[in-house]
C-alpha positions in Angstrom: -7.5 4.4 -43.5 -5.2 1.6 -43.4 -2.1 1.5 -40.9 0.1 -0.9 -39.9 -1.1 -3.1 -36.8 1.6 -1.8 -34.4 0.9 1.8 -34.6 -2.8 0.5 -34.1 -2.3 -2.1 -30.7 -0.2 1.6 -29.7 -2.4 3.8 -30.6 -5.5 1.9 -28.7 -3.2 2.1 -25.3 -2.9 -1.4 -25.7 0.8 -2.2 -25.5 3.7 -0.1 -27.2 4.4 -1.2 -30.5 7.5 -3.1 -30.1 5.5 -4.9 -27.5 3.0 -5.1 -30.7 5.5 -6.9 -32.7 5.9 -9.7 -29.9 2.2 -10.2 -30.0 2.0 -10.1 -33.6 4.7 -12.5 -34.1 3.2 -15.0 -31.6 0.1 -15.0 -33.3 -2.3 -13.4 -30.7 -3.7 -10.6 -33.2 -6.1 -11.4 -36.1 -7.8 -9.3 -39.2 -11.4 -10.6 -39.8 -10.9 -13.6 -38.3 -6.7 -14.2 -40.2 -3.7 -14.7 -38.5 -1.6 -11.6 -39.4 2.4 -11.0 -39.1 4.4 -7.9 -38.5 4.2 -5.2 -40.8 0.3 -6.2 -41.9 -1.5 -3.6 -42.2 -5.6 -3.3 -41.1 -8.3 -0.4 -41.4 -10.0 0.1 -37.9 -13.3 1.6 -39.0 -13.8 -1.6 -41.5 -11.8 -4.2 -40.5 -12.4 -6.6 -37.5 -9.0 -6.8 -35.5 -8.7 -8.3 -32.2 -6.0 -9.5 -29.7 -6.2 -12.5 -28.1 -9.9 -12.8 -29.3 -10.6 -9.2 -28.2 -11.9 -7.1 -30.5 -9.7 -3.5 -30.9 -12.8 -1.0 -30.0 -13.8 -3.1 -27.4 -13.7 -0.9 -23.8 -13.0 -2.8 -21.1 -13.1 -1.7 -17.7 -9.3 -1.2 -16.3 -8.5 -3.7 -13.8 -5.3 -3.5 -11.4 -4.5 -6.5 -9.4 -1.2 -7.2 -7.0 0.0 -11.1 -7.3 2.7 -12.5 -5.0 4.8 -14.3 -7.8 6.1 -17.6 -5.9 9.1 -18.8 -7.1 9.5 -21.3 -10.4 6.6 -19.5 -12.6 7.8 -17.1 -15.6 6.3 -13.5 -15.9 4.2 -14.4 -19.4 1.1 -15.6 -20.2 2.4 -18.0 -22.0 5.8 -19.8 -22.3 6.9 -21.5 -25.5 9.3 -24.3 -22.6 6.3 -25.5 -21.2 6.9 -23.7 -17.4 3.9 -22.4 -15.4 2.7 -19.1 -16.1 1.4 -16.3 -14.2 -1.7 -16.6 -16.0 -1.9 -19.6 -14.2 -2.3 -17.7 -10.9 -4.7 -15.2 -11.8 -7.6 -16.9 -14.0 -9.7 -16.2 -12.5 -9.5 -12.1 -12.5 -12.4 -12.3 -14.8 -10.4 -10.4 -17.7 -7.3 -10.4 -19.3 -4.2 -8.6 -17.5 -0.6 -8.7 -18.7 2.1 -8.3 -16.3 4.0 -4.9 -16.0 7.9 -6.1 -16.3 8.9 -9.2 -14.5 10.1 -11.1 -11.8 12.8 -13.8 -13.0 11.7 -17.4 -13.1 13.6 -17.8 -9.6 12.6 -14.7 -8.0 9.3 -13.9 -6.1 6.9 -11.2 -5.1 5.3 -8.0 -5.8 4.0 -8.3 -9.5 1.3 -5.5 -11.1 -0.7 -6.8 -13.7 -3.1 -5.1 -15.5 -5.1 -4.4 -18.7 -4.5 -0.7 -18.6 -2.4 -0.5 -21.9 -1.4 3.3 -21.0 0.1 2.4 -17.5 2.2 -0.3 -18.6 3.8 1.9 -21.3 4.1 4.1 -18.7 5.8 1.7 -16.2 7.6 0.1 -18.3 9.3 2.9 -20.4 13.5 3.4 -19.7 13.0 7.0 -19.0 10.3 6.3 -16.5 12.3 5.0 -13.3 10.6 3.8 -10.9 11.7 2.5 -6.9 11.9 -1.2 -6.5 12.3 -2.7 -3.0 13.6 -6.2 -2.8 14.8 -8.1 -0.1 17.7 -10.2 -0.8 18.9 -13.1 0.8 22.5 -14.1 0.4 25.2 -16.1 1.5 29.4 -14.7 1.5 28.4 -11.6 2.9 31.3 -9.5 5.7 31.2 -6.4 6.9 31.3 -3.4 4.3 29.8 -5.7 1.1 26.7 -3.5 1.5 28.7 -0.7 0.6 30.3 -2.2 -2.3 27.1 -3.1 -3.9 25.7 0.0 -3.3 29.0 1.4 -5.4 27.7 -1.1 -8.3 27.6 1.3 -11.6 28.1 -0.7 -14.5 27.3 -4.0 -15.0 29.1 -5.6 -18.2 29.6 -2.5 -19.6 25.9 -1.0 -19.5 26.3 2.0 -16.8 23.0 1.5 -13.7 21.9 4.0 -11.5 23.5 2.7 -7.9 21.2 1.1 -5.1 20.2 1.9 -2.4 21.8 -1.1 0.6 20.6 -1.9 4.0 21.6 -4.8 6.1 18.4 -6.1 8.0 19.6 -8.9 9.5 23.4 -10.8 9.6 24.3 -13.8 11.0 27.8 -15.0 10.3 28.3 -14.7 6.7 24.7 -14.6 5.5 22.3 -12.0 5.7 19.9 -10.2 4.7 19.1 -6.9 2.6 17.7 -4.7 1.6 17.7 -3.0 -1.7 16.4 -0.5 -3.9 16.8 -0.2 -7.6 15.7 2.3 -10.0 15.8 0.9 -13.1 15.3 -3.3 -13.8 17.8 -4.1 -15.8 17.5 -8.3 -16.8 18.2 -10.0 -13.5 19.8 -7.3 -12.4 20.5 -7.5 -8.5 22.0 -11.1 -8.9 24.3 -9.6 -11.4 25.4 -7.2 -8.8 25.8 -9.5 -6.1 27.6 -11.6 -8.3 29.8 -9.3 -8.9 30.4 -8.5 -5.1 30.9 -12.5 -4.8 27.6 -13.1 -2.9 25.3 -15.8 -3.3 21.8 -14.9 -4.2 19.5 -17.6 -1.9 16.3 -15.7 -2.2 15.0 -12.7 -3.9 11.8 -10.8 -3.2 10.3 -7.7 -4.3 8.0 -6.4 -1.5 7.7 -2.6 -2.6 7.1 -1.6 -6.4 7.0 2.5 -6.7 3.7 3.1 -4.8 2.6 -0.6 -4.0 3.4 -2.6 -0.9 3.3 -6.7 -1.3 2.3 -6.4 2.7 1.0 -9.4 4.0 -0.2 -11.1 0.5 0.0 -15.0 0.8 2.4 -16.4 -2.0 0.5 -17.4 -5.1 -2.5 -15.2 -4.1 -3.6 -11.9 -5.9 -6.3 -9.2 -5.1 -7.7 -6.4 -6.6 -6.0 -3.0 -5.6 -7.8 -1.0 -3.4 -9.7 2.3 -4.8 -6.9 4.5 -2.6 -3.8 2.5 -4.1 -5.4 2.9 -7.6 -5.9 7.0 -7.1 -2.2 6.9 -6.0 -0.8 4.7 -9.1 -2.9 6.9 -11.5 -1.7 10.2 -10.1 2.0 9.5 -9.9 2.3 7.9 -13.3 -0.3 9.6 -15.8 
């Protein structure tokens, strides 16, 4: 029976199908060999459709790999400006992974990719908050700012759940922090410490929910270990 290739890509754990509509309108999923846009519709039991030269049916084995994003590459596979990818990093996985959210162009770190379509949606979802760890470099910092962006609950008039604010190390009026957020709202601790007039210098994400970054060189990746996998699995599915 024909449906429309969204609620296919979702239905096959793939992506969710608003995610579906990006790939669809870049181009990356074809009917028997076509280009197709959104709202096309296919026929999984007699028409071949495949993403990114994939075909739907196909089982691949689920693959879960940590990257430490350096700074100056975006969190696609593929960026219409010409910058350097992720993808660029991780080649040479031996499959296909998408990254789960992003890291800003300027920020660094912990990054999860995978090919797990179920996960990501998982990850990924509003409802589903998760604990993000970052620490944060900044300059215009005195005594009591880490309260004050702790206090941070809206941000141009979209309410966020508050941080969590350590100071790990101060010297004069830099220092450094440490902070937690639930959510990931677009660039959202630099929009806080903006708003507390600090100057983000460097921004790291060493902890995502039950993944440490550890001692990952920058602009290496490896495979997550069988323990850290049993861990993600349980808490999120």
């Amino acid at each position: 029976m024909e449906e429309r290739l969204q609620k296919l890509l979702s239905a096959a754990g793939l992506c969710s199908r608003r995610t579906a509509e990006i790939w669809l309108a870049a181009g990356r999923v074809t009917v028997n060999g076509h280009a197709v846009r959104i709202g096309d519709r296919a026929d999984p039991d007699r028409d071949d459709v495949r993403v990114d030269g994939v075909p739907l049916g196909k089982k691949e084995n689920k693959t879960y790999i940590l990257l430490n994003k350096p700074r100056g590459y975006v969190s696609t596979l593929s960026d219409e400006k010409g910058r350097p990818t992720v993808a660029e990093l991780v080649r040479d996985v031996g499959t296909r992974v998408f990254p789960v959210g992003r890291l800003d162009m300027d920020s660094e770190g912990l990054l999860l990719l995978t090919n797990d379509g179920e996960l990501m949606q998982r990850l990924i979802h509003p409802s589903f908050q998760i604990d993000k760890t970052y620490q944060v470099d900044v300059t215009g910092f005195k005594a009591g700012l880490d309260v004050e962006l702790s206090s941070v609950t809206e941000l141009d008039g979209e309410r966020i759940c508050p941080a969590t604010v350590e100071v790990l190390v101060q010297n004069r009026d830099h220092a450094r922090l440490s902070v937690i957020i639930h959510e990931g709202k677009n660039r959202q601790i630099r929009r806080m410490c903006a708003k507390c007039s600090l100057t983000v210098r460097r921004l790291r994400r060493v902890r995502e929910h039950t993944l440490d970054l550890g001692d990952l060189a920058e602009g290496k990746w490896r495979f997550l270990t069988a323990a850290e996998t049993a861990a993600l699995l349980r808490e999120c599915l």
